[in-house]
PLY file of the C-alpha trace (Angstrom):
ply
format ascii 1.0
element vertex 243
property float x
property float y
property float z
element edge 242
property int vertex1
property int vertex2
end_header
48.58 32.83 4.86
46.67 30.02 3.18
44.88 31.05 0.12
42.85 28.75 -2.25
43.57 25.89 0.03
47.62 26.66 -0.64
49.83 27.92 1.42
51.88 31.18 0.18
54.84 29.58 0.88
54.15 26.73 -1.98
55.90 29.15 -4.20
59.28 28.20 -3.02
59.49 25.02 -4.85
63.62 25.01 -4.78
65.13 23.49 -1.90
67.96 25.49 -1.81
65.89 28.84 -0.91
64.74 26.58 1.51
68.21 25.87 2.75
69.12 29.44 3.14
65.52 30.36 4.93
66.29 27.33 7.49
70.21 28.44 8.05
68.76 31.44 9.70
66.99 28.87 11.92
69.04 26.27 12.76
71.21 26.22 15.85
74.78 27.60 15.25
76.53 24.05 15.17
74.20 22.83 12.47
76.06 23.58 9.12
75.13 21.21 7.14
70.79 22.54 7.15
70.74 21.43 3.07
70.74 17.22 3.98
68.00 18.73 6.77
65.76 19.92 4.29
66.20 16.99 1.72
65.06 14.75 4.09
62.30 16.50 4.96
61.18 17.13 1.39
61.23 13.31 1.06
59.00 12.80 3.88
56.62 15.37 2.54
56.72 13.66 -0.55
56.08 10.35 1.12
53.06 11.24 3.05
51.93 12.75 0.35
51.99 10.14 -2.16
50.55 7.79 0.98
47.65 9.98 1.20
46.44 10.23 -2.44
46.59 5.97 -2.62
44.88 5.49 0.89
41.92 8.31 -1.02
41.74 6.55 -3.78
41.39 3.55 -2.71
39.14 4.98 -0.21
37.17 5.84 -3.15
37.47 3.30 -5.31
35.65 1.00 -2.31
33.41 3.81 -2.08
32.52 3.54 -5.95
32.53 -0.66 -5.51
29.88 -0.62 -2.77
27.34 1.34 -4.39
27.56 -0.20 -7.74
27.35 -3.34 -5.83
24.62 -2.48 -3.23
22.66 -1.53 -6.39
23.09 -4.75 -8.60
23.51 -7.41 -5.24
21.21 -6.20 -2.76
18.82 -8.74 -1.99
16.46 -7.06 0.44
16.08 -3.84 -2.27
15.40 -5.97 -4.87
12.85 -7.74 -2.73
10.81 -4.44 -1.80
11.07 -3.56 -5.56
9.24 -7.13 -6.68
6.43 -6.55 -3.66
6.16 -3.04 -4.82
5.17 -4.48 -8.04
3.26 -6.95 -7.58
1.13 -5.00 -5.14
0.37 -2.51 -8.15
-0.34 -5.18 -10.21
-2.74 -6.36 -7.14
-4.48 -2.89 -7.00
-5.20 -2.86 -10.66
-6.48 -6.13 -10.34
-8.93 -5.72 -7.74
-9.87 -2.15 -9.73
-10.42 -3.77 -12.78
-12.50 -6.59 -10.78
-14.16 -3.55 -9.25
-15.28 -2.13 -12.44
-16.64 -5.06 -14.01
-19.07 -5.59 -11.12
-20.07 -2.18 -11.43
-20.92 -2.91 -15.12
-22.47 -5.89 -14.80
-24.71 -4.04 -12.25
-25.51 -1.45 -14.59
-26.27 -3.93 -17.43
-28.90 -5.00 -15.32
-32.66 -3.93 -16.54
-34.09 -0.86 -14.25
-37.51 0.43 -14.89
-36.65 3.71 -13.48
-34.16 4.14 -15.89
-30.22 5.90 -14.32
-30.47 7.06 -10.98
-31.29 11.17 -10.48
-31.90 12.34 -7.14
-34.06 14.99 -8.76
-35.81 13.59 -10.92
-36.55 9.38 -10.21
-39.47 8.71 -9.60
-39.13 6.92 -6.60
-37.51 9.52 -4.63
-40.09 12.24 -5.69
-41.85 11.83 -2.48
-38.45 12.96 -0.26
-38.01 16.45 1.38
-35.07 18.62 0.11
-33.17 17.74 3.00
-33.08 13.95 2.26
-32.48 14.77 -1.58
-30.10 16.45 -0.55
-28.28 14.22 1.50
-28.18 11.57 -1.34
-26.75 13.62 -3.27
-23.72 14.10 -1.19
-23.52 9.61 -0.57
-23.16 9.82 -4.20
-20.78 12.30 -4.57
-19.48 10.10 -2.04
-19.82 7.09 -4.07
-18.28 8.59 -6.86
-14.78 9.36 -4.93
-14.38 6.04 -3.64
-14.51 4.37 -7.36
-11.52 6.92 -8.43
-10.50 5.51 -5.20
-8.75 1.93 -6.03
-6.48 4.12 -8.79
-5.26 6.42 -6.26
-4.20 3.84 -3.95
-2.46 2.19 -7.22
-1.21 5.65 -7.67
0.23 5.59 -4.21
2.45 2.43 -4.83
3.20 3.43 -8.18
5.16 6.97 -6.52
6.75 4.27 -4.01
7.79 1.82 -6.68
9.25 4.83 -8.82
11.04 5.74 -5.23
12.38 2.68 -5.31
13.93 2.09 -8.49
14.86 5.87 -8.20
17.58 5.25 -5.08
18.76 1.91 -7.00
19.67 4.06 -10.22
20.63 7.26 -7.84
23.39 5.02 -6.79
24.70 3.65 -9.91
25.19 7.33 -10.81
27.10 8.49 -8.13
29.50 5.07 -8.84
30.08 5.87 -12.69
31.35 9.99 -11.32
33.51 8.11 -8.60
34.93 6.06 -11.07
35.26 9.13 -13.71
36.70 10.75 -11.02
39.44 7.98 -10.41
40.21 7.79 -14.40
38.08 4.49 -14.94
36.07 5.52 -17.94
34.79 1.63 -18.74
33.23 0.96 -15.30
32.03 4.40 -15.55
30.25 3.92 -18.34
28.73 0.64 -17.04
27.75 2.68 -14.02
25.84 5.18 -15.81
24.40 2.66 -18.23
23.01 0.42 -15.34
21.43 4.30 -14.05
19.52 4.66 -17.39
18.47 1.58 -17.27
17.18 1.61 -13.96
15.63 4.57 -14.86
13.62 3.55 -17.75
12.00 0.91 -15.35
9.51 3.70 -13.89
8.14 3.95 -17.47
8.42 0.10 -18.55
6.51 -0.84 -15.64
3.57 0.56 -16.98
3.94 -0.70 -20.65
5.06 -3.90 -19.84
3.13 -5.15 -17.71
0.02 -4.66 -20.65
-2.41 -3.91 -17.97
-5.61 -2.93 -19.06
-5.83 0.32 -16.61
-2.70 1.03 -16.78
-3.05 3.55 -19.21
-5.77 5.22 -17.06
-3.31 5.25 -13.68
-1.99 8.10 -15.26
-4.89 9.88 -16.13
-5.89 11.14 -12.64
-4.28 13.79 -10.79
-1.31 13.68 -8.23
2.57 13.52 -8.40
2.83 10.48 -10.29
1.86 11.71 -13.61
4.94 13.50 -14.20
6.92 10.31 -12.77
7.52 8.77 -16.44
8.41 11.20 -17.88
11.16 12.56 -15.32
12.77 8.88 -15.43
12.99 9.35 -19.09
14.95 12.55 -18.90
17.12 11.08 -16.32
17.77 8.07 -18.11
18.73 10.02 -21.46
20.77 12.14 -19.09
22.32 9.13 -17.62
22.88 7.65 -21.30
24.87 10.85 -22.40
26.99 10.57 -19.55
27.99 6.89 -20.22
28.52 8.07 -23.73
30.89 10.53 -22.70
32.74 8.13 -20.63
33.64 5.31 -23.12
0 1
1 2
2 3
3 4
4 5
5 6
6 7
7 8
8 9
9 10
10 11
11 12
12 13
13 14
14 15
15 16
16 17
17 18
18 19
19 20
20 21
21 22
22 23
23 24
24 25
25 26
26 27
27 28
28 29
29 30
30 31
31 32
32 33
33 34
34 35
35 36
36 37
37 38
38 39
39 40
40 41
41 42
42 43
43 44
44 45
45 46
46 47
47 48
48 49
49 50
50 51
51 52
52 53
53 54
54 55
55 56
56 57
57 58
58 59
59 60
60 61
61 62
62 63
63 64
64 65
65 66
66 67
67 68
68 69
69 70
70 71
71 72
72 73
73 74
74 75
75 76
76 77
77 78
78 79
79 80
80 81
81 82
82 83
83 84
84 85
85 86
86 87
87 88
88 89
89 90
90 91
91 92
92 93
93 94
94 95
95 96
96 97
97 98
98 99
99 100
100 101
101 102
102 103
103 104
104 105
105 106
106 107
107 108
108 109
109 110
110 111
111 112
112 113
113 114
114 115
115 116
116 117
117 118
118 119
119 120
120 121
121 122
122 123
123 124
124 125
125 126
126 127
127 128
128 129
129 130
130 131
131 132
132 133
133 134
134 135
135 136
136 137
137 138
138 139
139 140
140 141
141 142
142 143
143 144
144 145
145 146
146 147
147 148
148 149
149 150
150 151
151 152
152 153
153 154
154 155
155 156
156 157
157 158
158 159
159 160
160 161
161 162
162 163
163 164
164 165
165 166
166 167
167 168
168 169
169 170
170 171
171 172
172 173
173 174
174 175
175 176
176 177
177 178
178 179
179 180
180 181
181 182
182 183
183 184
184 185
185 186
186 187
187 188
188 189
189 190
190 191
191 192
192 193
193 194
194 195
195 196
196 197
197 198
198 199
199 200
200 201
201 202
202 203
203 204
204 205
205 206
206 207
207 208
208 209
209 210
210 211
211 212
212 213
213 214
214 215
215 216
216 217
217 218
218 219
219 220
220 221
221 222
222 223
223 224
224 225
225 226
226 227
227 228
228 229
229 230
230 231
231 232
232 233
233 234
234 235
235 236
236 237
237 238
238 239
239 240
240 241
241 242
């Protein structure tokens, strides 16, 4: 039977037991069953040595293409820059947002800040109709969180993104590991990190005023910098290792 991927038979590594298990066999004007077996042994070892080249350089192309695809890919790197510069977009038209919104308030008001309660314009209204201002600014209130969410929402897509770019470098540098290559490896793993530390660059880099408060408001994205940076230090031990 085949146990472990081996068969039992394995164990007879001498080609003379061999010879006396295929004597038994062999028609009875075959004498000579030892040149049988040689030659047979030397065609196993044949295909077998075939084999192991034709997987290695199976994946070795393997390793090639996805370190490639990840440095030379034209349209990823494309979506990537869009990516960006819509985020940048979105905290631009935020930030443009907000300074209306201040410049409104500077304005003089001789009711003083709006309460639904207690202005003294809309003392005269029925409960009902105090009521339903209240809920337009509630209202009002979620849509100006609402240009950092939609930032939010590229910024997740952006960290997507660079995430597949550097998920591919790291499955190159174990190919290559795997195929005894410890300096392209390395190189793999390194280009990983790096790729990895872009999540967190993007928003110190750029030295965007609100970029600081993206990360303030809730959703999946606040985590997002600092998972990349634990991948990328993970990444950087692993290059380490390599060279």
């Amino acid at each position: 039977g085949v146990r472990g991927g081996r068969s039992g038979a394995s164990r007879l590594q001498k080609l003379i037991l061999w010879k006396h298990i295929f004597s038994y066999l062999a028609p009875a004007d075959v004498q000579d069953t030892y040149n049988a077996v040689a030659l047979i042994a030397e065609r196993v070892v044949e295909f077998a040595v075939v084999r192991q080249e034709l997987c290695r350089q199976s994946c070795l192309s393997w390793a090639w293409y996805l370190l490639s695809s990840s440095r030379y890919d034209s349209a990823a790197h494309a979506r990537e820059v869009i990516t960006k510069q819509s985020l940048l977009s979105a905290l631009d038209m935020e930030q443009a947002r907000r300074a209306r919104v201040r410049e409104r308030q500077a304005k003089p008001n001789r009711y003083g800040p709006l309460d639904v309660a207690t202005h003294p314009a809309l003392t005269t209204l029925t409960e009902e109709t105090k009521s339903f201002l209240s809920e337009v600014m509630k209202a009002w209130n979620q849509v100006a969180c609402g240009g950092l969410r939609h930032a939010a929402g590229i910024f997740v897509e952006l960290h997507t993104l660079y995430k597949a770019r550097a998920a591919k470098c790291a499955e190159a540098g174990r190919a290559f590991l795997a195929l005894q290559m410890p300096e392209l490896a390395a190189q793999a793993h390194s280009e990983a990190a790096s790729t990895f530390r872009l999540t967190q660059q993007v928003l110190t880099t750029v030295g965007h005023p609100l970029s600081a408060k993206l990360l303030q408001i809730s959703g999946p994205h606040r985590v997002m910098p600092e998972s990349a940076a634990a991948e990328a230090r993970f990444e950087s031990v692993n290059a380490a290792r390599c060279s």
